[in-house]
TORKOLSE-304809 format. One record per residue (C-alpha): residue number from 1; residue in three letters; x, y, z. Coordinates in steps of 0.5 Angstrom, whole numbers. Example, Ala and Ser with C-alpha at 12.3 -4.5 7.8 and 13.67 -1.06 7.14 Angstrom:
@k->1	r->ALA	u->25	v->-9	w->16
@k->2	r->SER	u->27	v->-2	w->14
***
This chain:
@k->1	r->UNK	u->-8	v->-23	w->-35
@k->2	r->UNK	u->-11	v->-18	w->-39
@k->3	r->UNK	u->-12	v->-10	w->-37
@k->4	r->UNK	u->-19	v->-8	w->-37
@k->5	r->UNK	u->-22	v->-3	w->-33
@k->6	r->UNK	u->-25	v->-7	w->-28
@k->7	r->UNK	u->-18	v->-11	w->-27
@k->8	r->UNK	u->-14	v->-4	w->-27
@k->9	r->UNK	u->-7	v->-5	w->-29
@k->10	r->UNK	u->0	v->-6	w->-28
@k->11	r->UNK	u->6	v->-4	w->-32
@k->12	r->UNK	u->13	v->-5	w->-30
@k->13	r->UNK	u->19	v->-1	w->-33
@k->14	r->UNK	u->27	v->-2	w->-32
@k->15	r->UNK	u->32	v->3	w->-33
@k->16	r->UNK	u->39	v->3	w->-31
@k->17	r->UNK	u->38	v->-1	w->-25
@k->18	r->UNK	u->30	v->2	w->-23
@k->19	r->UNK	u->24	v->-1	w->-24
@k->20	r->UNK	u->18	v->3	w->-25
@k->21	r->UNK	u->12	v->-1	w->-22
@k->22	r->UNK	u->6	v->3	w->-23
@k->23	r->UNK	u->-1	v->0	w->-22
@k->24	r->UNK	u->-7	v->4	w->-25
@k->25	r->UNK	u->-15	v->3	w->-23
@k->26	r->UNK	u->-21	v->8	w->-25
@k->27	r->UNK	u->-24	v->8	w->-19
@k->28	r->UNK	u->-19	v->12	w->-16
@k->29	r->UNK	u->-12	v->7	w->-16
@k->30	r->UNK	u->-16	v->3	w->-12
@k->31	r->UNK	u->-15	v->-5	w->-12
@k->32	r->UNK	u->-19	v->-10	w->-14
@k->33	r->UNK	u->-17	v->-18	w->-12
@k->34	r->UNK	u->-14	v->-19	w->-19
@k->35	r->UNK	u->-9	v->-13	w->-19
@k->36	r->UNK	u->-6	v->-14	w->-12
@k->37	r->UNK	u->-5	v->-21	w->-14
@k->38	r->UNK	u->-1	v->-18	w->-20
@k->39	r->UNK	u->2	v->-13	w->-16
@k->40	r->UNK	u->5	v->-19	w->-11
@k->41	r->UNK	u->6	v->-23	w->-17
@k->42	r->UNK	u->10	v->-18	w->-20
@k->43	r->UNK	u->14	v->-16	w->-13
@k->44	r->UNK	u->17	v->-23	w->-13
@k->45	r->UNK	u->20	v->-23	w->-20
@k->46	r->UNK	u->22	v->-16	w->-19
@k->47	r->UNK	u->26	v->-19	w->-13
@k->48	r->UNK	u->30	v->-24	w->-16
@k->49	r->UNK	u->31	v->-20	w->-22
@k->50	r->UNK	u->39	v->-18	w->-23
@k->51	r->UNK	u->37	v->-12	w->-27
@k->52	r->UNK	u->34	v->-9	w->-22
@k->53	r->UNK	u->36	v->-5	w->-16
@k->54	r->UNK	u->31	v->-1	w->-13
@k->55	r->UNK	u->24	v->-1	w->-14
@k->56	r->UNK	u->19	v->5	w->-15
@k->57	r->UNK	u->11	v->4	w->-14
@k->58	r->UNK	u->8	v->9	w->-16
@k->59	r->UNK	u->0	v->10	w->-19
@k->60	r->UNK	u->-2	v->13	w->-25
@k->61	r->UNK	u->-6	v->20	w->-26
@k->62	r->UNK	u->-5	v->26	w->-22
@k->63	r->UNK	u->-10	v->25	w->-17
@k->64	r->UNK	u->-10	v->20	w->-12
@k->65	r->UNK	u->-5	v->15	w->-10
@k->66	r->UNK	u->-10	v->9	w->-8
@k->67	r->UNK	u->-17	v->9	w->-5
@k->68	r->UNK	u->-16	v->2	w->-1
@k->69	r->UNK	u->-20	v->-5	w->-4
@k->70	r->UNK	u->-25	v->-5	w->-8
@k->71	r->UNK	u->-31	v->-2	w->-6
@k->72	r->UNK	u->-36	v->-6	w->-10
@k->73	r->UNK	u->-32	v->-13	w->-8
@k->74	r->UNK	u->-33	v->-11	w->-1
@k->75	r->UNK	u->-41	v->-10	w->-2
@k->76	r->UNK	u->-41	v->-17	w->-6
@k->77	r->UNK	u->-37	v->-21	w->0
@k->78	r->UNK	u->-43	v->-26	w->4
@k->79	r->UNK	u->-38	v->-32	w->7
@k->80	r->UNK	u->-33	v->-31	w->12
@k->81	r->UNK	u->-28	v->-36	w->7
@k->82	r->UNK	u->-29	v->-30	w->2
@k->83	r->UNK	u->-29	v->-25	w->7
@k->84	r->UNK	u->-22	v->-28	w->9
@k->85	r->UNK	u->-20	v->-29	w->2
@k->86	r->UNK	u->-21	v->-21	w->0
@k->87	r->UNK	u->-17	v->-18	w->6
@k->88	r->UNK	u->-11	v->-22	w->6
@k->89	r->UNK	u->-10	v->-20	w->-2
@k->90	r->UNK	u->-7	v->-14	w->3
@k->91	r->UNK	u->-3	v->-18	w->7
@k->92	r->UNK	u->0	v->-22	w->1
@k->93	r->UNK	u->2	v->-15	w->-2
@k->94	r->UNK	u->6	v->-14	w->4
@k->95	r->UNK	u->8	v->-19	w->6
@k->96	r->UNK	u->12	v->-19	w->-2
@k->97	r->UNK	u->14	v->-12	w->-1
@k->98	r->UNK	u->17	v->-15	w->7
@k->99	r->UNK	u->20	v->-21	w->4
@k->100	r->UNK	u->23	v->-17	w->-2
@k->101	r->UNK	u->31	v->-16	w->-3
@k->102	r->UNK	u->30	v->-10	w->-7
@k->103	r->UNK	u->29	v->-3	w->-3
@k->104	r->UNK	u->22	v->0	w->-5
@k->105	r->UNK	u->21	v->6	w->-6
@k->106	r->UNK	u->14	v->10	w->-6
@k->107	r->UNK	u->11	v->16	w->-10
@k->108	r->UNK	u->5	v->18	w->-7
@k->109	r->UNK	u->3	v->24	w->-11
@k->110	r->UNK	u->-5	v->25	w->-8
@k->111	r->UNK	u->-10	v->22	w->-3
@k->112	r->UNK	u->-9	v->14	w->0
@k->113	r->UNK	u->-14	v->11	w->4
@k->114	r->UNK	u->-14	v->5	w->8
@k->115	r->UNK	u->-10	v->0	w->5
@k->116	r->UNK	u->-7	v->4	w->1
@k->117	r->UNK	u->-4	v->7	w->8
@k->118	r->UNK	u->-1	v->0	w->8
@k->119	r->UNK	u->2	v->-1	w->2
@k->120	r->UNK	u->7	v->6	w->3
@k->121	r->UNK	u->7	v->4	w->11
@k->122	r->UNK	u->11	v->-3	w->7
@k->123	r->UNK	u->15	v->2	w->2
@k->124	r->UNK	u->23	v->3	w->5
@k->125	r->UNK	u->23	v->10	w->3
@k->126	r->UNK	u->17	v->14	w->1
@k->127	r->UNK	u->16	v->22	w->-2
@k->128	r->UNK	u->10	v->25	w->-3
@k->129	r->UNK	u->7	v->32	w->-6
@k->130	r->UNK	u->3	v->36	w->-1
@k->131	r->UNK	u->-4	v->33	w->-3
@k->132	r->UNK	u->-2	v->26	w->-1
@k->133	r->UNK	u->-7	v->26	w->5
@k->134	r->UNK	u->-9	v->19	w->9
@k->135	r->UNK	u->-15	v->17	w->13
@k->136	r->UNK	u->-16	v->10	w->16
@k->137	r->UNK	u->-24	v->10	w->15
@k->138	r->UNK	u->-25	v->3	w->16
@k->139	r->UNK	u->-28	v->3	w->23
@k->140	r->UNK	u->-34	v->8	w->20
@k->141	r->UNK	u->-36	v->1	w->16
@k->142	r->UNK	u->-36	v->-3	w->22
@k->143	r->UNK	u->-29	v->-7	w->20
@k->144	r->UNK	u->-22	v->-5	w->22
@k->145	r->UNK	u->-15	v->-3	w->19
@k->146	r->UNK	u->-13	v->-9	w->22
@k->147	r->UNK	u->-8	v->-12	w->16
@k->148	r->UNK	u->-4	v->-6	w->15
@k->149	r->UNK	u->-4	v->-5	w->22
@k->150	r->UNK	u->3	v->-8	w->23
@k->151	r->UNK	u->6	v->-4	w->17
@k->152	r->UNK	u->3	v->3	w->20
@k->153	r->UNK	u->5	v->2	w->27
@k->154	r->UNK	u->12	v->-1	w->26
@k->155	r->UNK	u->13	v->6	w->21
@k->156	r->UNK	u->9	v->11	w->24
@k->157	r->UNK	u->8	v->8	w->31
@k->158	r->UNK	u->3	v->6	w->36
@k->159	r->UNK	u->1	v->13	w->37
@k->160	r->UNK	u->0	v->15	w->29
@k->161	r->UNK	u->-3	v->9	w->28
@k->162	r->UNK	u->-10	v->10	w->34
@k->163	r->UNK	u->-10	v->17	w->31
@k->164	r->UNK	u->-10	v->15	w->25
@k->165	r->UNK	u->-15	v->9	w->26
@k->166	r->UNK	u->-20	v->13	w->32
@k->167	r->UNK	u->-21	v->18	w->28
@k->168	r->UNK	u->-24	v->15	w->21
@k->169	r->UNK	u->-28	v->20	w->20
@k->170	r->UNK	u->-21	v->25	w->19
@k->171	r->UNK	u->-17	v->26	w->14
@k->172	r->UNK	u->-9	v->28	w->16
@k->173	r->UNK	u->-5	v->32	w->12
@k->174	r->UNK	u->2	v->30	w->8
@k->175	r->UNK	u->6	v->34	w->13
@k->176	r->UNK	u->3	v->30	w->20
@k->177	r->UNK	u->4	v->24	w->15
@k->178	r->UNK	u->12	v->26	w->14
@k->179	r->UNK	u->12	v->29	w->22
@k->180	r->UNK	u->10	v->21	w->24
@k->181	r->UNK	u->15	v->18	w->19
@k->182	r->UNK	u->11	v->16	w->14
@k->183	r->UNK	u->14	v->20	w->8
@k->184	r->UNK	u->21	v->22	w->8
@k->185	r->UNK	u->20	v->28	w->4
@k->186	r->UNK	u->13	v->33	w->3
@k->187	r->UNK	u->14	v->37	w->-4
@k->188	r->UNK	u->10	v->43	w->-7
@k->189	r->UNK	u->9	v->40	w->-13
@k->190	r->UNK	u->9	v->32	w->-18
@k->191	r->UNK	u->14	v->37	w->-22
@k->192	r->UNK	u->19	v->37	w->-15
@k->193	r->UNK	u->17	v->31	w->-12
@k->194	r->UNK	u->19	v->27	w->-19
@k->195	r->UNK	u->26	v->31	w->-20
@k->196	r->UNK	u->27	v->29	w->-12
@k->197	r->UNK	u->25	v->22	w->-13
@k->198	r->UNK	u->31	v->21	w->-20
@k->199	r->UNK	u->35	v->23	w->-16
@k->200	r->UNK	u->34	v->19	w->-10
@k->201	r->UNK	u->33	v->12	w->-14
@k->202	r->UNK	u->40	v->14	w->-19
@k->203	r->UNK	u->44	v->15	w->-12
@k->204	r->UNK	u->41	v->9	w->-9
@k->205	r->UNK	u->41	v->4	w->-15
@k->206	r->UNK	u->48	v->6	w->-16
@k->207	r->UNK	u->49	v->3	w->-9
@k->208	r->UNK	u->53	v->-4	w->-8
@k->209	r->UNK	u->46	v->-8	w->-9
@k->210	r->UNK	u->49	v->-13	w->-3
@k->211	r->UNK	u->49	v->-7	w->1
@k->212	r->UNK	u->43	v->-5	w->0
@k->213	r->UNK	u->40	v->-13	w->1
@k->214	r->UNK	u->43	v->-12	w->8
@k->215	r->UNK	u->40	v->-6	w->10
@k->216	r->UNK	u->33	v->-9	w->8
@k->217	r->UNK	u->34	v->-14	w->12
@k->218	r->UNK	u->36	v->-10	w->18
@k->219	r->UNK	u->30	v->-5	w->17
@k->220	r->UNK	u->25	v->-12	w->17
@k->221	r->UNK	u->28	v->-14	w->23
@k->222	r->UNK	u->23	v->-18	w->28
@k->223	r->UNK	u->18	v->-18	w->22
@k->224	r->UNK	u->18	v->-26	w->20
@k->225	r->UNK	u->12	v->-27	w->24
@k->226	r->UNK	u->7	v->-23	w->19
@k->227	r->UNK	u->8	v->-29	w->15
@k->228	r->UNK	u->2	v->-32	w->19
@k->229	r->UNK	u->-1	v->-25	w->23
@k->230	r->UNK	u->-3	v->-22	w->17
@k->231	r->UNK	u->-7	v->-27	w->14
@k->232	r->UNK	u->-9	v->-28	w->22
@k->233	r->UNK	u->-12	v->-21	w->21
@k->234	r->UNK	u->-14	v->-21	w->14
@k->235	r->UNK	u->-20	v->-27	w->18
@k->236	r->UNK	u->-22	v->-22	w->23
@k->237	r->UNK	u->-24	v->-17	w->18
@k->238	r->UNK	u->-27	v->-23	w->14
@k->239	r->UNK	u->-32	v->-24	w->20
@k->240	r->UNK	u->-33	v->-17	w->21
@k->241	r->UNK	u->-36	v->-16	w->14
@k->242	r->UNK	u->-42	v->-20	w->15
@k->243	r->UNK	u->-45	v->-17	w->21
@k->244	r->UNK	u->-50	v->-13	w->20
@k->245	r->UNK	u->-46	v->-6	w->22
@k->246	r->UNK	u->-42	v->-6	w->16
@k->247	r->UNK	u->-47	v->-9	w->11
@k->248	r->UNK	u->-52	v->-2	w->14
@k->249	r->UNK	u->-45	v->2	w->13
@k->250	r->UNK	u->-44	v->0	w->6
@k->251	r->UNK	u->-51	v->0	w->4
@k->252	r->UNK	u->-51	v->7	w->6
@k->253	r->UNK	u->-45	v->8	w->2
@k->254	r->UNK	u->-47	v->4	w->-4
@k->255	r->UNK	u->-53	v->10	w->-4
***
């Protein structure tokens, strides 16, 4: 599939047993259609791959991390069955980043929205720099943040994620994200954050890898049932979309 602008890109990187995957987007990192099913693609290969012991997910630039789904394909939804289709591009990530055998490790070097939120909730391990500030807008467009709902709360827990979601019009710094456990470590700088974070990967890709498949496995325990809990959200999403709320809210946004 190839790279273009609108698509985003996807690179991976194998060195001494870690596998650097970085997904890329003009739109601030965020994801059209495409892209997260690149992203899952590549997830699963990585997972069956020997060469591999650890993966880090990471984007590209110094900004944000991620800015959520496409804004622009979002607006385009007119039908429930679309409207399911695009939210559970979501859910297949996660699903892919549950499923895999390999730990995951995120680098949140900026700001993550929505689900993007997910997509670090879903890493085993996740450091950031101090810029790497949250928020969960989706109620403020009449939708909710009911995919990566799971993967938050069994991260951050229950509270965190009413906090998170309630307050969709605030954002939350990387220290309270770090407080509720969805980041182990909050650096100063990328400079740091990326010392700490080869450091971090070498020891562990230097791991016994059956060890480490067993550690995922308890970290996932009791999660097999968001094989159809995901998809059942990402359809709950797919109705809310179409009401006249949210095509007022995202008309507004558009503007």
């Amino acid at each position: 599939m190839s790279t273009t602008p609108e698509n985003g890109s996807l690179y991976t990187k194998i060195e001494n047993g870690i596998a650097h995957l970085e997904f890329g987007h003009p739109a601030s990192n965020s994801f059209p259609s495409v892209l997260l099913e690149r992203l899952e693609k590549e997830i699963e290969k990585l997972s069956d791959d020997e060469n591999v012991n650890v993966i880090l997910l990471k984007s590209e630039g110094e900004k944000a991390f991620c800015a959520g789904a496409s804004f622009d394909e979002l607006v385009a939804i007119e039908t429930m069955q679309a409207g399911k289709l695009f939210f559970s591009g979501f859910a297949n990530v996660i699903n892919a980043m549950r499923k895999c055998k390999k730990l995951i490790v995120g680098r949140v070097q900026g700001k993550t929205v929505g689900g993007g939120v997910g997509l670090v909730a879903a890493c085993d391990y996740a450091m950031a720099t101090d810029a790497a500030a949250i928020k969960l807008s989706e109620l403020s467009i009449g939708i909710g943040p009911f995919v990566i709902a799971p993967a938050v709360e069994r991260k951050m827990g229950v509270d965190a994620l009413a906090e998170l979601s309630l307050a969709a019009h605030e954002w939350k710094n990387a220290y309270w994200a770090k407080e509720k456990g969805l980041y182990a470590r909050v650096f100063e700088s990328i400079k740091d954050l990326d010392k700490e974070i080869e450091i971090f990967t070498e020891k562990l890709a230097s791991y016994n890898p059956e060890a480490l498949f067993e550690m995922k496995q308890i970290l996932w325990k009791d999660t097999s049932h968001w094989e159809e809990l995901l998809f059942e959200r990402a359809a709950i999403s797919g109705e809310l979309v179409l009401s006249d709320f949210t095509k007022n809210a995202l008309s507004k946004f558009k503007k």
